[in-house]
Each structure stands twice: as C-alpha cells, then as structure tokens.
C-alpha positions in Angstrom: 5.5 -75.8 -47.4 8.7 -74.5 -47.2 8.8 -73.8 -44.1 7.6 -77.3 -42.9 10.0 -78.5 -44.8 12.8 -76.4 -42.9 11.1 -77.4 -39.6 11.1 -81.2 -40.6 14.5 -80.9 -42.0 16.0 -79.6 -38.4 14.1 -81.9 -36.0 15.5 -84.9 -38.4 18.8 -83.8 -38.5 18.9 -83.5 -34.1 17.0 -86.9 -34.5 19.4 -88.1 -36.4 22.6 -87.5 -34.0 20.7 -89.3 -31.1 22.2 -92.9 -31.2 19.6 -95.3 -30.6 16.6 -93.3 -32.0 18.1 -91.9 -35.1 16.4 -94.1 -37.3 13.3 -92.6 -36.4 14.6 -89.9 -37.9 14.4 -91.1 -41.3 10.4 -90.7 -41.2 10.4 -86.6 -40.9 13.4 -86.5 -43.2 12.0 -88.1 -46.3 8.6 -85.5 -45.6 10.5 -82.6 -45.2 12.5 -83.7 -48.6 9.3 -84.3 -50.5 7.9 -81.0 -49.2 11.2 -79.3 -50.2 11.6 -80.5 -53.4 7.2 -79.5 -54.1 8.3 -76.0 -52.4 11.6 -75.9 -55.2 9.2 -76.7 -57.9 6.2 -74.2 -57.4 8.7 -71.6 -56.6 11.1 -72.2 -59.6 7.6 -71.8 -62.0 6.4 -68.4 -60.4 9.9 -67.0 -60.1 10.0 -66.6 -56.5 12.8 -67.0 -53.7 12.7 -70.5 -52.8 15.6 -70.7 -49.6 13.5 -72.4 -47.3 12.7 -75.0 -50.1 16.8 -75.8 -50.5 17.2 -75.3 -46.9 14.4 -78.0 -46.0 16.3 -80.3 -48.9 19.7 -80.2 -47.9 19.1 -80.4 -43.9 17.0 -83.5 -44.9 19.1 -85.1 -47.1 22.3 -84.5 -44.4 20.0 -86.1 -41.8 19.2 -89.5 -43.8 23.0 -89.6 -44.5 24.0 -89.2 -40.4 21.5 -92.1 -39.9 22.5 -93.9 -42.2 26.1 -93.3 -40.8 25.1 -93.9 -37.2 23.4 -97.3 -38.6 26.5 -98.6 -40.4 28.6 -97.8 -37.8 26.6 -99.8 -35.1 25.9 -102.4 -36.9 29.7 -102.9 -37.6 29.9 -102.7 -34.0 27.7 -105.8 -33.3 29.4 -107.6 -35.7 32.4 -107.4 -34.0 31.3 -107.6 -30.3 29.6 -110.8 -32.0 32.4 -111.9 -33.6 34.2 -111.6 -30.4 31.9 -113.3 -28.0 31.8 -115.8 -30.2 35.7 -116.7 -30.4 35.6 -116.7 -27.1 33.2 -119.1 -26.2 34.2 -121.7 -28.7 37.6 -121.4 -27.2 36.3 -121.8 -23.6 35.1 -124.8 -23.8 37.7 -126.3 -26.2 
C-alpha cells in the first residue's frame, strides 16, 4: 500500500500542475492519502519503516493544495474577465 500510495501521490501532484485538468487530480490524491495514512497505521503497530506511507501522505496532500490553488486562482480570473466584459457592455450601449 505504500507504495500505491507514493505512485498515486506523484501522478496527483503532475496532475495537479496541468491547468485545466488539475481537478481531476483531486480523485488519485484523496486514494493515495487514504492508502498512506492505512500504510502509517499498520506500520506504526508492527514497528516497521513506514517512508513510502509519509511519502504517499505528504505528495497527496501538496497536490490537493496546488489544485486547490490553481482553482482559486482561475476562478478569480473569471470573475474579473466577467466583471470586465460586463462594465463594458453596459457602458456601450449607454
């Protein structure tokens, strides 16, 4: 599981810096996370190394923050291209 979870948490995070499919990223993130923390847990209990576990955590979590990133920051640019082609077609016709 561990290493599924590393292999999730990478393809997420390249996912993630692709501008219009990064939200599909989200998907493979929140597995390899839930895979992580399960790898974490049954690893802490037999006293074993549990890198790829951490790994697979923090490489998800970093790739549901760039989406969410790259989701904020385009929907602040609609906004304002909105905003804008709205002022100027009320003033257009006015």
């Amino acid at each position: 599981m561990g290493i599924a979870s590393l292999v999730l948490g990478i393809v997420s995070l390249i996912l993630a810096f692709v501008p219009c499919c990064g939200i599909v990223s989200v998907i493979p993130a929140i597995i390899g996370l839930i895979l992580g923390i399960v790898e974490v847990v049954k690893k802490k209990k037999a006293g074993e190394p549990k890198g790829k576990g951490i790994a697979g955590i923090v490489l998800g979590v970093v790739a549901i923050i760039v989406t969410i990133v790259w989701f904020l920051v385009f929907g602040v640019a609609a906004m304002d291209s909105y905003n804008d082609s709205m002022s100027y077609s009320s003033s257009y016709y006015y």
